[in-house]
C-alpha angles and dihedrals in degrees: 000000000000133000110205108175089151125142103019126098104265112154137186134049130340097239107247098224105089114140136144116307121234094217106033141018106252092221094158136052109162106171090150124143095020130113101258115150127178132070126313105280094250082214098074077079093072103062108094100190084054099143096151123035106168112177097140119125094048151103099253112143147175125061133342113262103205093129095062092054106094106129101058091096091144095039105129095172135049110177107170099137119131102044134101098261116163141189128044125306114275126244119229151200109286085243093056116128100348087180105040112139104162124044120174127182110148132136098022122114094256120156144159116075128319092246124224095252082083092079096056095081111096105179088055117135102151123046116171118181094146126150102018144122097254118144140182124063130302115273112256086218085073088103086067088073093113089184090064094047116037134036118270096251073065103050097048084056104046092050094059103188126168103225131190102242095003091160095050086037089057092037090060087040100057084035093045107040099081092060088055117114122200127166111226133189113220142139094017091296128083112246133206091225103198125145098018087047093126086046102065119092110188143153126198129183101149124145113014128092107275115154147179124053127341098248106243082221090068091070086050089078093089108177093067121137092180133033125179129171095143125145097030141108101256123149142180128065144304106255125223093249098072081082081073085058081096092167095049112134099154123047118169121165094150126144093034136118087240111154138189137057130309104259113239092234090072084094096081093069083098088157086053112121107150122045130154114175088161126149099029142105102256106139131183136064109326102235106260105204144069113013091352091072086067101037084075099141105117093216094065077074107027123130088036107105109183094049110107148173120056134039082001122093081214088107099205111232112264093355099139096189087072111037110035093057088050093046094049096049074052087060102049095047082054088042091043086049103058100037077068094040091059093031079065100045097052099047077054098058085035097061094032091054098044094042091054105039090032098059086055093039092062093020101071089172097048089048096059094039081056088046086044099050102039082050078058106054094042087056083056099047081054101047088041091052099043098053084046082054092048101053087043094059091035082053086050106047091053099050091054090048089049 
């Protein structure tokens, strides 16, 4: 049984008078893009065969109710993002939400620290916080995020819950999911995830004002499609092991205070298509093989002024990749230039020589005019100097005899 009341102009506020049904099991309540105001209705709580809640796109404000929420024990998406949520997030019982698989928190006005509960559920593969207010550093406990690291057949083992119905309950998941409808920020585009929904792992953190250092325990969630800690204040240094994030297609850290190199490793990432580390204080060569050849937009590694190597115009020191392909195509532009240059100037002498000695070779008469003259003009230089030679010596005899 399902209520889908989503993308239409309702207003108002969400009744508070929601509980178990005599005659049906209430596993859907989609109220989402609509105009509802007001605080989240406390009896949602009480459905127990709650799998979809999808609030999201509205006005709802006031404070989280996880706490409340004890009952969900069967609830696989929370989808409360785009409303006007305030306060910190709430910590729960350790038994809270043993199947949740989406949560999705972003653009509320959410602060305070991600607490540590988070990390208790297991079956998590998306978690949205995005464009908040959230401060404090990441959890270290983040690692614990099984969803992020095993296949589903293993999380379903390792959390190891008794549930009521549990064969009708799995039977309305595996025949429901692909009706399920998430939006999803990736790849620098937001996406309208449907169909493949249980298939998404994604983390994103962006735009809020985390700081200290990223926990090495966060690249150990390997089975991550998306991953977004972007406009923070995050510092430290990307480790070795992101090379194991094997499924990683969308990588963005920009707008930290990360500093360091890029490992080397980072060119394992051979599924990676969509990658900004700009704004930042990374240094060093950018790798040059695998996935990075075709990641050649300088902007995926602008504001960061010590980087170097391709598609930069930073050249690395020494880095020979770089610099002696650009030097040789120098060398055959110079070697290209003066080919021409002497192909010129020999046409020229070409054409002056046998312009000149060609015309005397075939002209006989020309060619004893030219003698003629030049026998001429040699007479005249001879007279002239002679004469000149003559008043010098007279000048000279009559200075001395005076």
């Amino acid at each position: 049984m399902a209520i889908d009341l989503s993308h239409n102009n309702l207003s108002g506020e969400i009744p508070n008078c929601w509980g178990d049904y005599e005659h049906g099991l209430l596993m859907e309540i989609n109220f989402s893009f609509n105009k509802l105001s007001g605080a989240f209705p406390i009896s949602i709580s009480k459905l127990s065969s709650l799998l979809w809640l999808h609030l999201n796109n509205n006005h709802l404000e006031g404070k989280l109710p996880l706490t409340t929420m004890k009952n969900s024990k069967h609830l696989r998406i929370l989808d409360l993002g785009e409303n006007k949520f305030f306060g910190s997030i709430p910590s729960w019982t350790n038994n809270a939400f043993p199947t949740l698989q989406i949560l999705r928190l972003r653009d509320n006005m959410l602060d305070g620290n991600i607490p540590i509960h988070l990390c208790r559920l297991k079956s998590l593969k998306i978690l949205d916080l995005a464009n908040n207010n959230l401060s404090g550093s990441i959890p270290h406990c983040i690692g614990n995020l099984m969803g992020m690291t095993k296949n589903s057949a293993n999380i379903w083992k390792s959390t190891n819950q008794p549930f009521e119905g549990t064969d009708f309950i799995k039977t309305c998941v595996n025949a429901e999911w692909h009706d399920q409808d998430v939006k999803q920020v990736m790849k620098g585009r937001e996406y309208d995830i449907t169909g493949i929904l249980n298939l998404v792992v994604n983390l994103d953190l962006s735009n809020n004002n985390l700081v200290g250092l990223i926990p090495l325990e966060l690249f150990s969630l390997v089975k991550l499609i998306g991953l977004n800690l972007s406009h923070n204040h995050l510092k430290g240094e990307i480790p070795e092991i992101i090379g194991n994030m094997k499924f990683l297609e969308s990588f963005n850290i920009s707008c930290n205070q990360i500093s360091g190199t890029i490992p080397k490793s980072a060119s394992k990432l051979t599924t990676l298509n969509h990658l900004n580390m700009s704004y930042n204080n990374l240094s060093g060569p950018i790798p040059t093989e695998n996935q990075f050849l075709t990641l050649n937009d300088p902007s995926i590694y602008a504001g960061n002024p010590y980087l170097c190597g391709i598609p930069l115009q930073n050249n690395c020191q020494g880095d020979n990749t770089h610099q002696v392909p650009q030097t040789k195509e120098l060398e055959d532009e110079n070697d290209l230039e003066k080919l021409w240059f002497y192909f010129v100037i020999a046409v020229g002498f070409a054409v002056g020589f046998w312009g000149v000695i060609g015309t005397f070779v075939f002209k006989k008469n020309w060619r004893y005019a030219c003698f003629r003259r030049v026998e001429d003009v040699a007479d005249e230089i001879y007279v002239y100097a002679s004469i000149k030679i003559a008043k010098l010596k007279r000048l000279l005899t009559n200075h001395v005899h005076g």
